[in-house]
N, C-alpha and C positions, 0 to 999 in steps of 0.2 A: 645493819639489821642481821642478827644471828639468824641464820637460816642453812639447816645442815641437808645436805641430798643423799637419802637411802633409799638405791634404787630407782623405783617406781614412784615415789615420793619426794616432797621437799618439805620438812616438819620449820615452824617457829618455835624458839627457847630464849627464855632466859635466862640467866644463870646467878645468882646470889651467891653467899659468904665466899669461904673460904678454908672453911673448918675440915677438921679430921673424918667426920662422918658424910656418907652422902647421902642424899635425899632426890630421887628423883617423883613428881608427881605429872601424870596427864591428867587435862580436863579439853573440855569444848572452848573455854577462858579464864583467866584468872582475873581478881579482884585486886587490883596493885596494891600491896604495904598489908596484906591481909594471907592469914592461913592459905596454900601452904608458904608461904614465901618471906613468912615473918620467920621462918624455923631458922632462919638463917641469922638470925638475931638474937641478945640474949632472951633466956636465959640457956638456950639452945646451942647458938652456933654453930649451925652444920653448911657443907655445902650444898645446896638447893638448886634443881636444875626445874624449873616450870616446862613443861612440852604442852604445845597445842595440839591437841588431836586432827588427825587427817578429815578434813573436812571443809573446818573449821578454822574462820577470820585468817591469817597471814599464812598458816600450811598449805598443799594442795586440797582443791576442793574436789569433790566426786558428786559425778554425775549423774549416779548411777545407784539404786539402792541394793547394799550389800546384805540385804536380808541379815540371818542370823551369821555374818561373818563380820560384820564391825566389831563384837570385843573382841574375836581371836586377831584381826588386823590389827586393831590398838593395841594389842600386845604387845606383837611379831614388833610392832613401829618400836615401842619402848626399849626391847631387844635388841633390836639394831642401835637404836639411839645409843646405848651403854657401850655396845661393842666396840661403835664408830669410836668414839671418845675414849675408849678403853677407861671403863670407869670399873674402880673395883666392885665388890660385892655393896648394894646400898640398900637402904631402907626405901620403897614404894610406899607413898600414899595418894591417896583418889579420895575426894567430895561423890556421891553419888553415882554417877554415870562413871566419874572417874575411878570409882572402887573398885565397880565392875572391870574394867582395865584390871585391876590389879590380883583379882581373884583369878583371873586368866593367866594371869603374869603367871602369879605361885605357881599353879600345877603346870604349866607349859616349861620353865623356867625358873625352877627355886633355888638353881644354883645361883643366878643374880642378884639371889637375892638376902640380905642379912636378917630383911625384918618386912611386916605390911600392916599398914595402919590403916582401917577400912574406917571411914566418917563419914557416917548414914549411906553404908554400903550393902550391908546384908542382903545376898543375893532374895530377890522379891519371892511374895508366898506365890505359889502355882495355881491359885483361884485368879480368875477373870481375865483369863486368854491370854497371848503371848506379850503385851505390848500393856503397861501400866497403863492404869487410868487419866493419870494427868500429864504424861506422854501424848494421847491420842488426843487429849486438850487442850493440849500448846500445839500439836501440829495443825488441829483443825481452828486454833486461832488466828494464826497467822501472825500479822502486824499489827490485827486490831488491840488499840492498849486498853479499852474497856474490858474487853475478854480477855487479855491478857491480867489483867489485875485483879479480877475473878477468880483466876483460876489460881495464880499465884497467892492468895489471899489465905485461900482453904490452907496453905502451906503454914499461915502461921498463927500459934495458939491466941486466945485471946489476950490482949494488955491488961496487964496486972492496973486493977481498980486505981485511978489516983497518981497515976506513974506518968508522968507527962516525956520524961526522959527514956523513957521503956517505950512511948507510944511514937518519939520522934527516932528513936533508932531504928525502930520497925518500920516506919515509912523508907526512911532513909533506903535501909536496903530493899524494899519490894521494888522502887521507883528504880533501882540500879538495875534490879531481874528485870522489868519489863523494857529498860532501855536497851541494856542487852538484848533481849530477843527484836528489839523494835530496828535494831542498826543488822540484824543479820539480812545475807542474799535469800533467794529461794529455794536454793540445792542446800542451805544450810538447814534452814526451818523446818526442809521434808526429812531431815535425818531420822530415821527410828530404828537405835538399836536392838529394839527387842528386849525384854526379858534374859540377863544371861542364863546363861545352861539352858538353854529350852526342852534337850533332851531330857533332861528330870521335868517328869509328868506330873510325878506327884510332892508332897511336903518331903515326905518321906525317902522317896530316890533322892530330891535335892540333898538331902542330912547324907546319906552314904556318899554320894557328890565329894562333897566339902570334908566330909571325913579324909578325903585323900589327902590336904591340904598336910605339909609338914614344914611349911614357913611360920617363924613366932609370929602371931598374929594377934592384933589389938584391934578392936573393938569399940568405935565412941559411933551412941545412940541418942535419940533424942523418943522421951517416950508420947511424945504429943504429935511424929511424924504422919503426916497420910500418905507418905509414898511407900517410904520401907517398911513396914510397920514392926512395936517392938517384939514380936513374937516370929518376924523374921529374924530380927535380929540377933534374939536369944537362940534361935535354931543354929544359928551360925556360931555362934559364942558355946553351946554346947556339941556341936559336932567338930569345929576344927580343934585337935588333941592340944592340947595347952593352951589353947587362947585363953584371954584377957578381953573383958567387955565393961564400960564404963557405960553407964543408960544417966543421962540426964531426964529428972522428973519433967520440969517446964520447959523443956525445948523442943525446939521441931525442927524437920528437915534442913535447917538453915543453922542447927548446934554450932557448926565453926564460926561462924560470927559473933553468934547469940552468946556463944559462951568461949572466944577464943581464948584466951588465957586460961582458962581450965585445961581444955582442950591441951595447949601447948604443953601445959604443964603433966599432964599424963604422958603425951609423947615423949617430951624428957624421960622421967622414970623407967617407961619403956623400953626406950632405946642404950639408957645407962647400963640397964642391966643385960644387955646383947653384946656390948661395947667389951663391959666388963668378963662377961661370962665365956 
């Protein structure tokens, strides 16, 4: 069982390819044979290291709620992880919660970093208190899978009229989100990161925020999201200096599945021209 000890910690990884390039990504879990872990595959082939966030399934669990210091901990973790392994400079990508990791990465740590590929990351708008709306509804779900499937539902746009193969891919992965959350502990479910940056009160501080950002940074959005929404995302796309933002019309929250091969295929281009450049 890959299982690496930093510190205070004991994180879970996997590791993929093989290639020239690295790729490190955190989440809470990964979806086996799917983004990020297919990068490691063509048309890609990078080396891909999956980390499980401190908390979370085979890492150390916490007990304890870390207020607004769970993204700068998931950082600090990813930092260590690269040091421990002596991994050279690599490309960071995060799914959501896991993007937030990697916004923290950049400014704490942009020497580790070559590149960041935020997917449905866009630090959230600063209306509706510190903690997203459908955060505070999966915590107060629990294990119920009715409410569970409620709330995960709102995440995804309506099936294209007629699409039978459009309406079983959507089942497919909603039933895999609320298994997931259905197989988590108790100290897992009460996890709530927060909002990152809290300290940006308004739209506006967050934009100067992210302005500090000087890691090339990519951008894939879905503009049908209810978590991040695309005018988060656009804020982020025009405040970090050079970014790069890709907004899918029909997609939501769940773009890397919905549309993984596009997806992959931007991160290519991306990453060629960092490689190259």
């Amino acid at each position: 069982m890959p299982l690496i000890r930093l510190g205070d910690v004991e994180l879970y990884y996997e590791e993929y390819g093989g290639g020239g390039t690295v790729v490190v990504s955190a989440q809470m879990a990964f979806t086996e044979g799917r983004y990020p872990s297919r990068l490691a595959g063509p048309p890609t082939g990078y080396h891909v290291y999956c980390l499980q966030l401190r908390g979370y399934g085979r890492s150390t669990h916490v007990f304890e709620d870390l207020g607004e210091r769970w993204y700068p901990t998931w950082a600090e973790d990813v930092h260590r992880f690269a040091r421990a392994l002596g991994l050279p400079r690599f490309v960071y990508t995060g799914i959501s919660h896991g993007a937030g990791v990697g916004w923290y990465l950049a400014l704490a740590h942009p020497e580790d970093l070559l590149g960041f590929v935020s997917v449905v990351g866009g630090p959230h708008d600063r209306s509706g208190g510190d903690t997203s709306a459908a955060r505070r509804a999966q915590i107060e779900a629990g294990r119920d899978p009715e409410k569970l499937r409620q709330i995960l539902q709102r995440g995804l746009p309506p099936d294209a009229e007629g699409d039978p193969d459009t309406k079983q891919r959507r089942e497919a992965l909603l039933q895999r989100r609320i298994n997931r959350f259905l197989a988590m502990s108790d100290e897992e479910l009460r996890i709530n990161p927060r909002k990152p940056f809290p300290e940006a009160r308004t739209d506006a501080e967050l934009a100067r925020l992210l302005s500090r950002v000087e890691v090339p940074t990519l951008l894939v959005a879905g503009m049908r999201d209810h978590i991040i929404s695309p005018e988060a995302s656009l804020r982020a796309a025009t405040s970090v200096p050079g970014a790069v933002a890709v907004f899918f019309q029909d997609a939501s929250h769940w773009v890397a599945e919905e549309h993984e091969e596009a997806v992959i295929a931007h991160v290519k281009v991306f990453v060629d021209r960092l490689v190259v450049g």
